[in-house]
N, C-alpha and C positions, 0 to 999 in steps of 0.2 A: 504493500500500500504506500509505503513510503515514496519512492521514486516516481509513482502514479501520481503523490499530490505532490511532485515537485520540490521534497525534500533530498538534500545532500548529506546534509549531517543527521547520524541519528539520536545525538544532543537535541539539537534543537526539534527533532522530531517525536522525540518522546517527548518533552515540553509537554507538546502540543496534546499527546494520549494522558498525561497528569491533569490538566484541564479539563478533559472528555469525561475522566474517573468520577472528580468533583462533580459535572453537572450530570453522571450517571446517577453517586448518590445523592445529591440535589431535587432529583427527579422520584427519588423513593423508589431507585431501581436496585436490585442487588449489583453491585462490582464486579463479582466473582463469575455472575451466570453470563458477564457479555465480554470482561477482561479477564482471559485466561493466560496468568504468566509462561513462558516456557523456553526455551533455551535451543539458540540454532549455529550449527558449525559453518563457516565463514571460510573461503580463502584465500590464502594472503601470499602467496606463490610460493613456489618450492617444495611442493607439497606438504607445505604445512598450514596450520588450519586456525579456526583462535573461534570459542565461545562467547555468542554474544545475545542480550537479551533478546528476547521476542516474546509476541502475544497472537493466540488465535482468538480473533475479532469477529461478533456477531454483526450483522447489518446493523443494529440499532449504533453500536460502539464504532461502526465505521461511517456513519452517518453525524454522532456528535463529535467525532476526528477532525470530519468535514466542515463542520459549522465553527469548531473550537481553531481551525488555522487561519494563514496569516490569507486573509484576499485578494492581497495584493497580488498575489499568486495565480496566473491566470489557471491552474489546474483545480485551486485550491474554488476558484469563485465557479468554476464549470460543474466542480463538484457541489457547491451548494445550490447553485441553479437546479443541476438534479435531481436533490434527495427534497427540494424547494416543489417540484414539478411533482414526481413520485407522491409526494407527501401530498399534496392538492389530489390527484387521481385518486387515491385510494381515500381520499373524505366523499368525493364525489359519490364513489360507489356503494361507501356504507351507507350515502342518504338516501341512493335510488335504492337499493337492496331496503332500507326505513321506512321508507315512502308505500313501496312494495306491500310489506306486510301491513303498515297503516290502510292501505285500498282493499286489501284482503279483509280486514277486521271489520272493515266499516260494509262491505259487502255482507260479510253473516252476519253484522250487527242490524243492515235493512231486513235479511231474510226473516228474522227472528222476529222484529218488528211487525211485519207481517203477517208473520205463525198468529201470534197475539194477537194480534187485531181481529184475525178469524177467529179467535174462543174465545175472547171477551164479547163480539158480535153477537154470540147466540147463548148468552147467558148475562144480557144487561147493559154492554154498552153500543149504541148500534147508529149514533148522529158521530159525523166528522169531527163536531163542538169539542162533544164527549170523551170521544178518543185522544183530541188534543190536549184537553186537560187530565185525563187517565196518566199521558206522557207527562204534563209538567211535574205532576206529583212524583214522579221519580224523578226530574233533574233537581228539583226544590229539596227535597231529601237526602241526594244525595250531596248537593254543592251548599244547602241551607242559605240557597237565596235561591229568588224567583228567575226563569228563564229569560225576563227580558233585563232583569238586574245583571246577569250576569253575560247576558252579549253585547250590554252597554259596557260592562267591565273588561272584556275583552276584543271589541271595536270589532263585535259581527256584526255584518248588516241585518238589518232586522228579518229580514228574508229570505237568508240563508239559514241551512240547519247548522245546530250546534257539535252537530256531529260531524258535519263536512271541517272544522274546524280541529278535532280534538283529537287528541294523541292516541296510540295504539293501547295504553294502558285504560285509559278511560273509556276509549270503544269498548274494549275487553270488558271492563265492568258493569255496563249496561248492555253487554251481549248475556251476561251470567245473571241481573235482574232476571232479563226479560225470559232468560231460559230459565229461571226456577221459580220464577212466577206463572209461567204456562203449568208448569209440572203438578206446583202446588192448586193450583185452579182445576186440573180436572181429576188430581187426588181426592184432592179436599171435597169436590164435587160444588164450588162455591158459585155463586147465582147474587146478582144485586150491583149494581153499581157503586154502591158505598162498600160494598163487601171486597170487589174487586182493588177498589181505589185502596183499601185496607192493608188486604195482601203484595199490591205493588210499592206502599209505602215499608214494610214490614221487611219486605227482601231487599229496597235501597237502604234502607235502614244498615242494615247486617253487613251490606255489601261498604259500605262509606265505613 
């Protein structure tokens, strides 16, 4: 790695891996598991040979190498352009890879929606009004403020669902309401509009 970032001397380029060390542990990373000391035979003509430090470097450890040398260095600045570029790609992909299972969540969380909608339908709640407020009583239970308090609080538009907004954990929780409120409703064998609103507040309840 040395002669790659354009070091000569391996003074001054171990320096530069004693800096890396520091902001390794800085980072609340172990030392050991990315700076592996270890000892390498050199030679120096004649056939003869002379031991000199070395280290087997993880990518993470060749990467704060990279950032920890001098920039001046045109190897030195190509290589944090790099690990610069590298480092942007792979954020990119964990939020499309986020984004992914958010669209997935929010998909079974409409299905579910839906389920519901049909068994509360034929056991009490059966106007659009109805169902709408059936749903606030779970966002109100669960967030303990009212659905339009909280799309003001969070600059939804009013017409948008609060679900096209909201994280894969929170989809997730109001996919487990809705699924153990169905479950409980045709257990229970439960019938009534108040009975219903009951049981939907009972399982945001448990779930918050």
């Amino acid at each position: 790695l040395m002669p790659i970032l354009g070091y000569v001397e391996w003074r001054k380029f171990d320096w530069v891996i004693q800096k890396a060390k520091i902001a390794c542990k800085n980072s609340w990373y172990e030392e050991s598991d990315h700076f592996v000391g270890g000892d390498k035979k050199v030679n120096l003509g004649s056939w003869s040979q002379r031991i000199i430090d070395d280290y087997l470097l993880t990518r993470y450890a060749c990467y704060l190498i990279a950032q920890n040398g001098d920039s001046r260095k045109s190897e030195i600045a190509f290589a944090q352009t790099y690990f610069a570029s590298q480092t942007r790609k792979q954020e990119i992909h964990e939020k499309r890879i986020e984004e992914n299972k958010r669209l997935e969540t929010r998909t079974k969380l409409k299905e579910s929606e839906e389920k519901i909608e049909e068994t509360v339908y034929h056991r009490g709640i059966y106007l659009p009004r109805d169902f709408a407020t059936f749903k606030n009583k779970k966002i109100e239970t669960l967030y303990t403020i009212s659905t339009k308090a909280l799309k003001a609080k969070r600059w939804i538009p009013e017409h948008r669902a609060l679900a096209d907004f909201d994280s894969e954990v929170e989809l997730k929780a109001k996919d487990f309401i809705y699924a153990m409120t169905d479950h409980n409703i045709k257990d229970k064998d439960i019938k009534g509009k108040e009975n219903l609103e009951k049981e939907l507040v009972s399982n945001a309840k448990a779930t918050r």
